[in-house]
Structure formats: structure tokens, C-alpha cells
PyMOL Python script that loads the backbone (N, CA, C, O; Angstrom):
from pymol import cmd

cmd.read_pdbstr("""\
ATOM      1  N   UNK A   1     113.456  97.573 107.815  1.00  0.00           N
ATOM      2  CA  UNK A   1     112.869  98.725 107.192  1.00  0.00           C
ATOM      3  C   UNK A   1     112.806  98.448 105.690  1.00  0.00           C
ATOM      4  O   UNK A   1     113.836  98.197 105.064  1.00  0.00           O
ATOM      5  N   UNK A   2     111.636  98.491 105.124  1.00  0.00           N
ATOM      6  CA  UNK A   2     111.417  98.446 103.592  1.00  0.00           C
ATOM      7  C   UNK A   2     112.129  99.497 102.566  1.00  0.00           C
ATOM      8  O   UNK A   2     111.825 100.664 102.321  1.00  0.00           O
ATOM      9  N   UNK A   3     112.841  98.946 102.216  1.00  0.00           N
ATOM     10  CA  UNK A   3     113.682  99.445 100.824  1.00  0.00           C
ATOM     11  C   UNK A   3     113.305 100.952  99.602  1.00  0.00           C
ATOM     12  O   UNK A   3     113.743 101.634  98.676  1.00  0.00           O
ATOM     13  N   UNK A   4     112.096 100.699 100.587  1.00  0.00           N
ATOM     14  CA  UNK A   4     111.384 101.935  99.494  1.00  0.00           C
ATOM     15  C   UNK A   4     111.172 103.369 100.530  1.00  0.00           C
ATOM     16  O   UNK A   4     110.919 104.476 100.056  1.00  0.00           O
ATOM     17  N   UNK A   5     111.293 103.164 101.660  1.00  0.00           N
ATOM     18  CA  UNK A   5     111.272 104.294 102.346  1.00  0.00           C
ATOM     19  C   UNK A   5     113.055 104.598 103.280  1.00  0.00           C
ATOM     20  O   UNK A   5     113.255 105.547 104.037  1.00  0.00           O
ATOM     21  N   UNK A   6     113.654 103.976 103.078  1.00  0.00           N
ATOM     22  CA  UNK A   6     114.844 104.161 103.582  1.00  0.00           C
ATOM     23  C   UNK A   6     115.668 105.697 103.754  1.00  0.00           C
ATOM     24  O   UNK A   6     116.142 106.095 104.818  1.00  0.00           O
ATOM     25  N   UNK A   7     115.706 106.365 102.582  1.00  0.00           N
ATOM     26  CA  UNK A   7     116.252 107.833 102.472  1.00  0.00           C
ATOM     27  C   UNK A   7     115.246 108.618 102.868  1.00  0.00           C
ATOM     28  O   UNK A   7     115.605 109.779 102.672  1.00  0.00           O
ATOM     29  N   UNK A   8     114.179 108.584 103.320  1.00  0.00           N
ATOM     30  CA  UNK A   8     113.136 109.345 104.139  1.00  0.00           C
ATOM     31  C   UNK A   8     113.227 109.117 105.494  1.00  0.00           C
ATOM     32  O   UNK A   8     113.500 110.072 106.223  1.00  0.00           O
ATOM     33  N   UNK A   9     113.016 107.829 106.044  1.00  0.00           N
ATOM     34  CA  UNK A   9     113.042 107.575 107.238  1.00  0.00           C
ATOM     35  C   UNK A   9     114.788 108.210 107.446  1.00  0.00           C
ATOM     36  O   UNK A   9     115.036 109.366 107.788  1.00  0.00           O
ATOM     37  N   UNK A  10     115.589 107.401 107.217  1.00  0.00           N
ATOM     38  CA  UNK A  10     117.221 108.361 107.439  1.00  0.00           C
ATOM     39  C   UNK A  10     117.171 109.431 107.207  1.00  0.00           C
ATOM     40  O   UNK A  10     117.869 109.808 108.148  1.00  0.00           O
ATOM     41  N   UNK A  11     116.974 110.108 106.822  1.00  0.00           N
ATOM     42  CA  UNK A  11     117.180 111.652 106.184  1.00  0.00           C
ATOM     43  C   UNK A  11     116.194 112.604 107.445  1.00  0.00           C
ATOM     44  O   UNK A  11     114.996 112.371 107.608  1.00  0.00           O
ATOM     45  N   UNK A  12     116.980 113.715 108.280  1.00  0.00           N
ATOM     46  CA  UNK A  12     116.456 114.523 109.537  1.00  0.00           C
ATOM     47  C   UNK A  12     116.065 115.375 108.866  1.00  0.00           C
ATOM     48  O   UNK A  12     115.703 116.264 109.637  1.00  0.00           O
ATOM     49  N   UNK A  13     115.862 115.752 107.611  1.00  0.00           N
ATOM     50  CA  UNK A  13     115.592 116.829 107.146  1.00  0.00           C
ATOM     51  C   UNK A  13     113.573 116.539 106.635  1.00  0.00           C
ATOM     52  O   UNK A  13     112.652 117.330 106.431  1.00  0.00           O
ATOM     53  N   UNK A  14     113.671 115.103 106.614  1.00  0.00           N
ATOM     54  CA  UNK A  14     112.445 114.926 106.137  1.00  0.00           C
ATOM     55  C   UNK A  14     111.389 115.054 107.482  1.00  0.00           C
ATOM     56  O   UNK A  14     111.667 114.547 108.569  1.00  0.00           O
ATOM     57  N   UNK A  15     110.337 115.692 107.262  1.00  0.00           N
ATOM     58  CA  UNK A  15     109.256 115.457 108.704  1.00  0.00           C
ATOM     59  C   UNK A  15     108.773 114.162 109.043  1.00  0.00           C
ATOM     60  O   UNK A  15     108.055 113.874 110.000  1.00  0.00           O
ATOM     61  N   UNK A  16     109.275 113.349 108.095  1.00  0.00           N
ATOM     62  CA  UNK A  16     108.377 111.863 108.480  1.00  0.00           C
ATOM     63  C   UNK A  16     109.683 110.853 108.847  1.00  0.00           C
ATOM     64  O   UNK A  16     109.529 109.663 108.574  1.00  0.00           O
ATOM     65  N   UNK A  17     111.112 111.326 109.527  1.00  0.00           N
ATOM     66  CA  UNK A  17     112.167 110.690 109.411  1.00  0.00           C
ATOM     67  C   UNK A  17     111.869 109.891 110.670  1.00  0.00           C
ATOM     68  O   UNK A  17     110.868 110.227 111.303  1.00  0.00           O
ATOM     69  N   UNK A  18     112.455 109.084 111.028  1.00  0.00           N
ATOM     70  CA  UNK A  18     112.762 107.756 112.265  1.00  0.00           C
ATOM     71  C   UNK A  18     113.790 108.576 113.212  1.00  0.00           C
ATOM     72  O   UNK A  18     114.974 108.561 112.878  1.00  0.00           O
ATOM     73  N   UNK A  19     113.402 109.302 114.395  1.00  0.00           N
ATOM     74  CA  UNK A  19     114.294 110.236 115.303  1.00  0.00           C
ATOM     75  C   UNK A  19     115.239 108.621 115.469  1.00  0.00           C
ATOM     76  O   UNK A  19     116.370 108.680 114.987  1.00  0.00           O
ATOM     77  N   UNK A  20     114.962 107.679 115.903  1.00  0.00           N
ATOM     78  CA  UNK A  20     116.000 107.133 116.437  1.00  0.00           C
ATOM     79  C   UNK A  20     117.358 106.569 115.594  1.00  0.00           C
ATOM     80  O   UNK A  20     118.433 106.240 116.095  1.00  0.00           O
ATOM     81  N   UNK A  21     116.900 106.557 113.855  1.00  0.00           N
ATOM     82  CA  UNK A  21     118.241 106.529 112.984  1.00  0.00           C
ATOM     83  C   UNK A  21     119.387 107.697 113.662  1.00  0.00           C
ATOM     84  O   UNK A  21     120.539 107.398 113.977  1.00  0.00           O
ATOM     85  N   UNK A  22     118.855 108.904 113.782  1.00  0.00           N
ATOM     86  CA  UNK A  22     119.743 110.093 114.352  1.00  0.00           C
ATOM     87  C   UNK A  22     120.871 109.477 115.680  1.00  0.00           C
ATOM     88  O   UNK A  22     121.936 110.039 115.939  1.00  0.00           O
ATOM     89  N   UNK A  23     120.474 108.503 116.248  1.00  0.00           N
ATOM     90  CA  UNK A  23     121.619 108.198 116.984  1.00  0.00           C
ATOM     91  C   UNK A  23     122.280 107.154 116.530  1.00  0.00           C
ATOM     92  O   UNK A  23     123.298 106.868 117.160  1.00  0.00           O
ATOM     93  N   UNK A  24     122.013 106.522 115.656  1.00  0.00           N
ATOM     94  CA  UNK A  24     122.738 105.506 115.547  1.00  0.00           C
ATOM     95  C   UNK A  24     123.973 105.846 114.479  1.00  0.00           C
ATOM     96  O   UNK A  24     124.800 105.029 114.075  1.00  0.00           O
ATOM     97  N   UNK A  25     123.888 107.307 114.112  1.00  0.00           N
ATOM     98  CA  UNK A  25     124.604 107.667 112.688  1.00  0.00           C
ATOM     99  C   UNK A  25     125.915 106.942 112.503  1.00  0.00           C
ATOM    100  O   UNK A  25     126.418 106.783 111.391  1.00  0.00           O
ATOM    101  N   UNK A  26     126.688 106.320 114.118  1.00  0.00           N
ATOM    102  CA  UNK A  26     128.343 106.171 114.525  1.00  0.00           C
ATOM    103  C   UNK A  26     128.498 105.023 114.975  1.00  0.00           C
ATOM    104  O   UNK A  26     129.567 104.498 115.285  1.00  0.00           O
ATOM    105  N   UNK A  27     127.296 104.516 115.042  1.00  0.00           N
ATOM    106  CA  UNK A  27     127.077 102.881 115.467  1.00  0.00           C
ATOM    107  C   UNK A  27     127.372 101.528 114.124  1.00  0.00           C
ATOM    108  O   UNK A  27     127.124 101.638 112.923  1.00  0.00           O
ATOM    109  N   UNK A  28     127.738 100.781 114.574  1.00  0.00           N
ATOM    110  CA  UNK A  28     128.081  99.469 113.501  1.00  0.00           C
ATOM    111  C   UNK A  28     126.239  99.121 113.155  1.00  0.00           C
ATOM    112  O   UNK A  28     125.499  98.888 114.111  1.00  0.00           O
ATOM    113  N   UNK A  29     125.710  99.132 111.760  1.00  0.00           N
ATOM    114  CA  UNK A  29     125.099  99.266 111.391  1.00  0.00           C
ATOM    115  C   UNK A  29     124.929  97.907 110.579  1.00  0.00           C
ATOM    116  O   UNK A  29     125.188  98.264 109.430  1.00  0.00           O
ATOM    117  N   UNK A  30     124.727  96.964 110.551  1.00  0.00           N
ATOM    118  CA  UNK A  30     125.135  95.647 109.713  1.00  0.00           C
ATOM    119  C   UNK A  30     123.464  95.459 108.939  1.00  0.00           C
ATOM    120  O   UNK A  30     122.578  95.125 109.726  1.00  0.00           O
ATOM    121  N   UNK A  31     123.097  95.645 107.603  1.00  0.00           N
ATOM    122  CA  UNK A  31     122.188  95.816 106.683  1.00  0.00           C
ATOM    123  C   UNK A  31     121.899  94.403 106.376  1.00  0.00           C
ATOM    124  O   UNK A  31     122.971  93.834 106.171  1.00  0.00           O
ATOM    125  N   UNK A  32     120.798  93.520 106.247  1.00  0.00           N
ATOM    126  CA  UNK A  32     120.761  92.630 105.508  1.00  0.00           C
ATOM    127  C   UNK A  32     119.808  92.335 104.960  1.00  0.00           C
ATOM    128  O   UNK A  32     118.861  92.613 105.695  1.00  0.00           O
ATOM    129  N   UNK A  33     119.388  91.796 103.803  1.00  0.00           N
ATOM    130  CA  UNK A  33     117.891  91.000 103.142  1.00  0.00           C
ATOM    131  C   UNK A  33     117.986  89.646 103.109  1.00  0.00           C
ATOM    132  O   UNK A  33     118.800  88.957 103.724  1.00  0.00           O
ATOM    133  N   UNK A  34     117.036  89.250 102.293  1.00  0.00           N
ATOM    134  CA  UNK A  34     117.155  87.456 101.912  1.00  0.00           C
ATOM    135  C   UNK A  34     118.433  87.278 101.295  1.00  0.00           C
ATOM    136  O   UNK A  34     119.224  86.593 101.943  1.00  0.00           O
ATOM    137  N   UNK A  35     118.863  87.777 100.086  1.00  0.00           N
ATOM    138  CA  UNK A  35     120.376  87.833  99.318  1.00  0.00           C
ATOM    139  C   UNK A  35     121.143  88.829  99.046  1.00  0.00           C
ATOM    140  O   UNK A  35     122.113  88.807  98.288  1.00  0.00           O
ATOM    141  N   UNK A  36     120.780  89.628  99.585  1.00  0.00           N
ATOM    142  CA  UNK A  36     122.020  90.912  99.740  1.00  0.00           C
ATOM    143  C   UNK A  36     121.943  92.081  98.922  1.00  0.00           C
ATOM    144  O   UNK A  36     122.405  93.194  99.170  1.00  0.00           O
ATOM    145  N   UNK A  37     121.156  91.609  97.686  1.00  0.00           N
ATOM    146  CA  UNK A  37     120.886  92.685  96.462  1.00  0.00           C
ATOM    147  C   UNK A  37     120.238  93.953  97.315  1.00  0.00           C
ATOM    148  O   UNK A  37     120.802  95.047  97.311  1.00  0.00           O
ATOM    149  N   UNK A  38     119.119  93.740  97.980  1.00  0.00           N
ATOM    150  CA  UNK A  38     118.530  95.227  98.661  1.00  0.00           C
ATOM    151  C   UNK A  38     119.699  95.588  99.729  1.00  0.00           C
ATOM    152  O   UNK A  38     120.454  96.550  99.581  1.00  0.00           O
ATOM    153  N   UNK A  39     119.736  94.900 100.564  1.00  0.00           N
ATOM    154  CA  UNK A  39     120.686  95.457 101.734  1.00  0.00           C
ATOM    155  C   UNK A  39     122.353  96.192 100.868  1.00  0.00           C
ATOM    156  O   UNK A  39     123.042  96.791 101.694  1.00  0.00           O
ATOM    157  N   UNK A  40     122.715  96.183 100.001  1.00  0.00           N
ATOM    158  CA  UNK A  40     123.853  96.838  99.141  1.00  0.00           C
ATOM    159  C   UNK A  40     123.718  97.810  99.167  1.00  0.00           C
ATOM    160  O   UNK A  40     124.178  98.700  99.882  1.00  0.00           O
ATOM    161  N   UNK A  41     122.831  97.781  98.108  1.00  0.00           N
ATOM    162  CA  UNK A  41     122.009  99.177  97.883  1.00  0.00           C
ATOM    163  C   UNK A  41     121.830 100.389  99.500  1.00  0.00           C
ATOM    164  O   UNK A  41     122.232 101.510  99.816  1.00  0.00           O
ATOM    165  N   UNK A  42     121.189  99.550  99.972  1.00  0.00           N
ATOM    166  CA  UNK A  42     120.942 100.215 101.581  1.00  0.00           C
ATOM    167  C   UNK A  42     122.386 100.818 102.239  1.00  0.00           C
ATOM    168  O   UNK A  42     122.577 101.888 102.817  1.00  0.00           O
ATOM    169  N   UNK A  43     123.090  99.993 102.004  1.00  0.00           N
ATOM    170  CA  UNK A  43     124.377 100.172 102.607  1.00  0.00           C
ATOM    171  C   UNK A  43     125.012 101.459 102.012  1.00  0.00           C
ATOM    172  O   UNK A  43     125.480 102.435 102.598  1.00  0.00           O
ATOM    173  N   UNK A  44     124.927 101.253 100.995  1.00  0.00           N
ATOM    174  CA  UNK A  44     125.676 102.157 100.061  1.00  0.00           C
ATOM    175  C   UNK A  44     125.368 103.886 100.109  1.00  0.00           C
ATOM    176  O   UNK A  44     126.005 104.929  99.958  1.00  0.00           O
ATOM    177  N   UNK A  45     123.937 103.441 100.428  1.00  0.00           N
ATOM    178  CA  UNK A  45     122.923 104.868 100.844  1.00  0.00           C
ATOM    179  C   UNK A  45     123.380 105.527 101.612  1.00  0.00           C
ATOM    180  O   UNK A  45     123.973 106.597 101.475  1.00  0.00           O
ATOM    181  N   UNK A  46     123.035 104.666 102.925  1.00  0.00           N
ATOM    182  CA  UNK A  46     123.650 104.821 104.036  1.00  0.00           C
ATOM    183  C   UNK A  46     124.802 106.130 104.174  1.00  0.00           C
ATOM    184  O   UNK A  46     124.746 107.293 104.573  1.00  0.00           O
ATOM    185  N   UNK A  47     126.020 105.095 103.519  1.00  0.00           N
ATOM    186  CA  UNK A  47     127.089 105.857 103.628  1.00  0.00           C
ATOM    187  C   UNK A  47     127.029 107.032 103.002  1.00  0.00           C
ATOM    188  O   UNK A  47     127.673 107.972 103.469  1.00  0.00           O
ATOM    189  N   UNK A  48     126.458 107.154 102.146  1.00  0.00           N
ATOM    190  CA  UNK A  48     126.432 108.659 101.270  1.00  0.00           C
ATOM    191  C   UNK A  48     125.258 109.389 102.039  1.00  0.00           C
ATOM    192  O   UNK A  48     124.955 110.431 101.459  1.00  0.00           O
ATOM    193  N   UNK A  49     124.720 109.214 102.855  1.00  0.00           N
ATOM    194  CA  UNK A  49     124.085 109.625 103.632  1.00  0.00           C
ATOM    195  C   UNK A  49     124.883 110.215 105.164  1.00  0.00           C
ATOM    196  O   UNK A  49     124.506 110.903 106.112  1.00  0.00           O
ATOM    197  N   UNK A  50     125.917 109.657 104.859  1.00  0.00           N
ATOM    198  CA  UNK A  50     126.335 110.034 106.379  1.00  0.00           C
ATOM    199  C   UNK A  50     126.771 109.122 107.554  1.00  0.00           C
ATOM    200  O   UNK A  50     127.676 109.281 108.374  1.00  0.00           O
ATOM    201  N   UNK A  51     125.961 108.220 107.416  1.00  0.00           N
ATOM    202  CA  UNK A  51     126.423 106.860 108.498  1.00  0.00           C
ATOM    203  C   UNK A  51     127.618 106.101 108.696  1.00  0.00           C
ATOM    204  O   UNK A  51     127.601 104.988 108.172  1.00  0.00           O
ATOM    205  N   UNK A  52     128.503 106.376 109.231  1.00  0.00           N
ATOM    206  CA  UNK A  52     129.870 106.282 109.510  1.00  0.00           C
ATOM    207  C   UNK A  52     130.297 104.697 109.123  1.00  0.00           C
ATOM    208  O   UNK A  52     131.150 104.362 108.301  1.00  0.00           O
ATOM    209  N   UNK A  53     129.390 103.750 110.022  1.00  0.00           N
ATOM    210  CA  UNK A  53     129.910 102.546 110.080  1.00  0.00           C
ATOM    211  C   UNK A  53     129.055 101.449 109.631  1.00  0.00           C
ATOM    212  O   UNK A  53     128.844 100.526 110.418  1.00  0.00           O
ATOM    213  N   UNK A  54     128.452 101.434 108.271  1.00  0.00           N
ATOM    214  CA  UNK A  54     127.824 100.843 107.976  1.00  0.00           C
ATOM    215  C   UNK A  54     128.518  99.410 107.042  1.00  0.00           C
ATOM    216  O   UNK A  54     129.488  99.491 106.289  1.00  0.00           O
ATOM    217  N   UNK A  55     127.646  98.018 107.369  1.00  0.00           N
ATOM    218  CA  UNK A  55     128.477  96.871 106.192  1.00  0.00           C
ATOM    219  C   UNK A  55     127.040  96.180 105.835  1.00  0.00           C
ATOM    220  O   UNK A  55     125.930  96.356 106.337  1.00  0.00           O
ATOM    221  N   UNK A  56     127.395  95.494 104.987  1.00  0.00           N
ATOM    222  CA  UNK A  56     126.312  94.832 104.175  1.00  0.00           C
ATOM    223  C   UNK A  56     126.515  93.459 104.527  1.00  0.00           C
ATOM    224  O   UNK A  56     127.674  93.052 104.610  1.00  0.00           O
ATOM    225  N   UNK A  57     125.542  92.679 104.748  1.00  0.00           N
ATOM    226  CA  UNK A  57     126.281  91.186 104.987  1.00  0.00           C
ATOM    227  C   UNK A  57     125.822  90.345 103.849  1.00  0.00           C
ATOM    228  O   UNK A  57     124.799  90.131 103.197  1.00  0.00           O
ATOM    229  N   UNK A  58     127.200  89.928 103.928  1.00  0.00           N
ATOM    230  CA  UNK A  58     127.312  89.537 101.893  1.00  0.00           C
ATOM    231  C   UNK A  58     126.839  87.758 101.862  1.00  0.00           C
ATOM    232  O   UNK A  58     127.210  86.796 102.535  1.00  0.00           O
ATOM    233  N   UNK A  59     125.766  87.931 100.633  1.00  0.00           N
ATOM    234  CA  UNK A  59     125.160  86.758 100.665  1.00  0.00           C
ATOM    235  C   UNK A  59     123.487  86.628 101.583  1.00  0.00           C
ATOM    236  O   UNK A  59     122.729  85.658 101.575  1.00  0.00           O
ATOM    237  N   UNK A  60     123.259  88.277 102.486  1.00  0.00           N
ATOM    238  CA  UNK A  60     122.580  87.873 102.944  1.00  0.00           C
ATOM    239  C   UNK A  60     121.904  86.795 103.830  1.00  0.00           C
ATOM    240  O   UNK A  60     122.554  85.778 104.071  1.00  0.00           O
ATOM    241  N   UNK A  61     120.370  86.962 104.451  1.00  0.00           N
ATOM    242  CA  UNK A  61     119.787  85.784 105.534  1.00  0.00           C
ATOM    243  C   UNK A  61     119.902  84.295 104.777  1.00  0.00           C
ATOM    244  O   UNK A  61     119.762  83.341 105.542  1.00  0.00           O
ATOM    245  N   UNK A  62     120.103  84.030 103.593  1.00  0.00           N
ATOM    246  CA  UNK A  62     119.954  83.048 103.050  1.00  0.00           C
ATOM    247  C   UNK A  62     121.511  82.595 103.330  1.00  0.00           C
ATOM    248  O   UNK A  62     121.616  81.647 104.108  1.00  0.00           O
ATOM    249  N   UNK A  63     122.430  83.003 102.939  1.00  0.00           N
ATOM    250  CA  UNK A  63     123.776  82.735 103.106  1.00  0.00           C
ATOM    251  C   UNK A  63     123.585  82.204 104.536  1.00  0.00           C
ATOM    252  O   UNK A  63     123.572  81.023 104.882  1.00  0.00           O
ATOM    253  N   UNK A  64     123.403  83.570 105.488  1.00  0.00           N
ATOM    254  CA  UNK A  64     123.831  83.222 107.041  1.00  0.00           C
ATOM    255  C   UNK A  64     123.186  81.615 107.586  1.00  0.00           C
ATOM    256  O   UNK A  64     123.876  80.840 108.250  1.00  0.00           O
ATOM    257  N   UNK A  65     122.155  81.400 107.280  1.00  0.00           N
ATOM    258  CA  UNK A  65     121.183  80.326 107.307  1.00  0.00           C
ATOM    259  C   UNK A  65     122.070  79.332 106.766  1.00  0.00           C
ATOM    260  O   UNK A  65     122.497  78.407 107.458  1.00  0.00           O
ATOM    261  N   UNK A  66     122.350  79.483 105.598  1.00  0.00           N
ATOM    262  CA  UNK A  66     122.718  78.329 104.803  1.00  0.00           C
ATOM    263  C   UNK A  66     124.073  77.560 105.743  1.00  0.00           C
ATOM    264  O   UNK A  66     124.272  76.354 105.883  1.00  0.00           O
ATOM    265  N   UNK A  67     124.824  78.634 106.262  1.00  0.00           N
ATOM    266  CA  UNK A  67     126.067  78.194 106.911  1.00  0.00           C
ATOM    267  C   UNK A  67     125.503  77.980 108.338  1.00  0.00           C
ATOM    268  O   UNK A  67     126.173  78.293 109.321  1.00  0.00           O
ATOM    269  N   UNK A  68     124.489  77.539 108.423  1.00  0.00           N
ATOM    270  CA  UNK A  68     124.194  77.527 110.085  1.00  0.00           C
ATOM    271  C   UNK A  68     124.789  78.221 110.929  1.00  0.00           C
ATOM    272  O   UNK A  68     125.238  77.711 111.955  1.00  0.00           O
ATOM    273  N   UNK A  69     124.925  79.735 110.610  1.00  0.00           N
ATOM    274  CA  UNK A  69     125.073  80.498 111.760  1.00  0.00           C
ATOM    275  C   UNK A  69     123.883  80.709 112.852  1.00  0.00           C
ATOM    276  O   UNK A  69     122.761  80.209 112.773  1.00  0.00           O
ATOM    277  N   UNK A  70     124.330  81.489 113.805  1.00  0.00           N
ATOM    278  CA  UNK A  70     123.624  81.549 115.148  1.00  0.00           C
ATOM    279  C   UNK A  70     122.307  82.207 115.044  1.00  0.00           C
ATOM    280  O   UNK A  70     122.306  82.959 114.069  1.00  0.00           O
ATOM    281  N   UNK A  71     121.117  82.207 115.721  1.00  0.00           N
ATOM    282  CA  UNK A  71     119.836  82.899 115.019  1.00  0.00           C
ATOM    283  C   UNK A  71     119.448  83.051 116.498  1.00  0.00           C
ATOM    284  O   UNK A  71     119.569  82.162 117.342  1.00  0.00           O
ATOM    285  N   UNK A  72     118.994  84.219 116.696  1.00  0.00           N
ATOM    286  CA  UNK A  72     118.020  84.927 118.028  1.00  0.00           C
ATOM    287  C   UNK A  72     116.950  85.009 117.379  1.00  0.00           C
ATOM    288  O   UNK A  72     116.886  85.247 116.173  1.00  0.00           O
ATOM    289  N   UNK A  73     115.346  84.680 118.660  1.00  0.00           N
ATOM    290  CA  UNK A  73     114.622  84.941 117.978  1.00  0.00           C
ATOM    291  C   UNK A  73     113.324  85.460 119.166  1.00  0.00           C
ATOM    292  O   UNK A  73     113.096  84.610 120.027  1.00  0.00           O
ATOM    293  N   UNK A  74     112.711  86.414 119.234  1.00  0.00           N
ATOM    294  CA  UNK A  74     111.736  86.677 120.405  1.00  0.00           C
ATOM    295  C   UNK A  74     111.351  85.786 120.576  1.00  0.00           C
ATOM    296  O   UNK A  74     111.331  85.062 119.580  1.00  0.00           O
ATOM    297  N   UNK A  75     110.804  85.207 121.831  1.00  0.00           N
ATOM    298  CA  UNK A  75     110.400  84.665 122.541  1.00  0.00           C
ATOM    299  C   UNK A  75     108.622  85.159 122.297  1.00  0.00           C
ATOM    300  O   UNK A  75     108.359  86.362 122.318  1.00  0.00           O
ATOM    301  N   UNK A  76     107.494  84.121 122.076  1.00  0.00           N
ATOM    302  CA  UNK A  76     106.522  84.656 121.825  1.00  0.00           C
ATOM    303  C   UNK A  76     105.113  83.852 122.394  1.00  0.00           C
ATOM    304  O   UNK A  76     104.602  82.825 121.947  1.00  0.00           O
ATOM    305  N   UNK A  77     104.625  84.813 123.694  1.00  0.00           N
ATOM    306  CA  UNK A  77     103.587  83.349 123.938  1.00  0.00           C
ATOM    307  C   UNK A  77     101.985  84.138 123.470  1.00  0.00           C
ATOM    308  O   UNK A  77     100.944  83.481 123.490  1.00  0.00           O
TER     309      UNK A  77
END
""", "prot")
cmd.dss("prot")
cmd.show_as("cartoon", "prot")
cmd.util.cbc("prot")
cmd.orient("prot")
């Protein structure tokens, strides 16, 4: 989700919100970008928003990559 609509889409009060954020309010929520600077921010929202179990993953897709962690990816024919 783009960085610029985040507290709209989260937020139930807005008419243009994402019904399905509403369930996830209690769910492990793990935020990330290319380096972490947006996903912080996001995180941080988040929580002042309400979302119980939210983390930021520090260092971001570039980090995770960099350490050759594990990567899923659709399947696409």
C-alpha cells in the first residue's frame, strides 16, 4: 500500500477505507519498503492508529535480500 494513502485506507471512519485492514487490527502486521524509512513511519501510524501488533522490518527489502533471506513469489504463467 502506497505511503500516501495509508491513514485513509486504515482509518473506518473514512468512506474510502480498505474493510479488510478492520480485521487485521490484532494480527502480526510486519511493514516493509526498499530501506525501512517509509515502512517506520507506517508502523508508527499504525500503532497510533490502533493496530495492536505491528513491527517494521529494520533495514527493509534491501537488507532482507542482502542477507539472502527466503523470498516467495507468485507463480505466473
Amino acid at each position: 500500500m502506497p505511503r500516501g494513502i495509508l491513514e485513509a485506507a486504515a482509518d473506518p471512519t473514512y468512506s474510502k477505507h480498505l474493510a479488510d485492514l478492520s480485521f487485521v487490527r490484532d494480527w502480526l502486521l510486519v511493514i516493509y519498503c526498499a530501506t525501512d524509512g517509509r515502512s517506520a513511519m507506517d508502523a508508527t501510524v499504525l500503532q497510533m492508529m490502533g493496530f495492536q501488533n505491528v513491527s517494521n522490518l529494520d533495514g527493509g527489502y534491501v537488507r532482507w535480500n542482502d542477507e539472502g533471506m527466503p523470498e516467495f513469489h507468485e507463480a505466473s504463467y
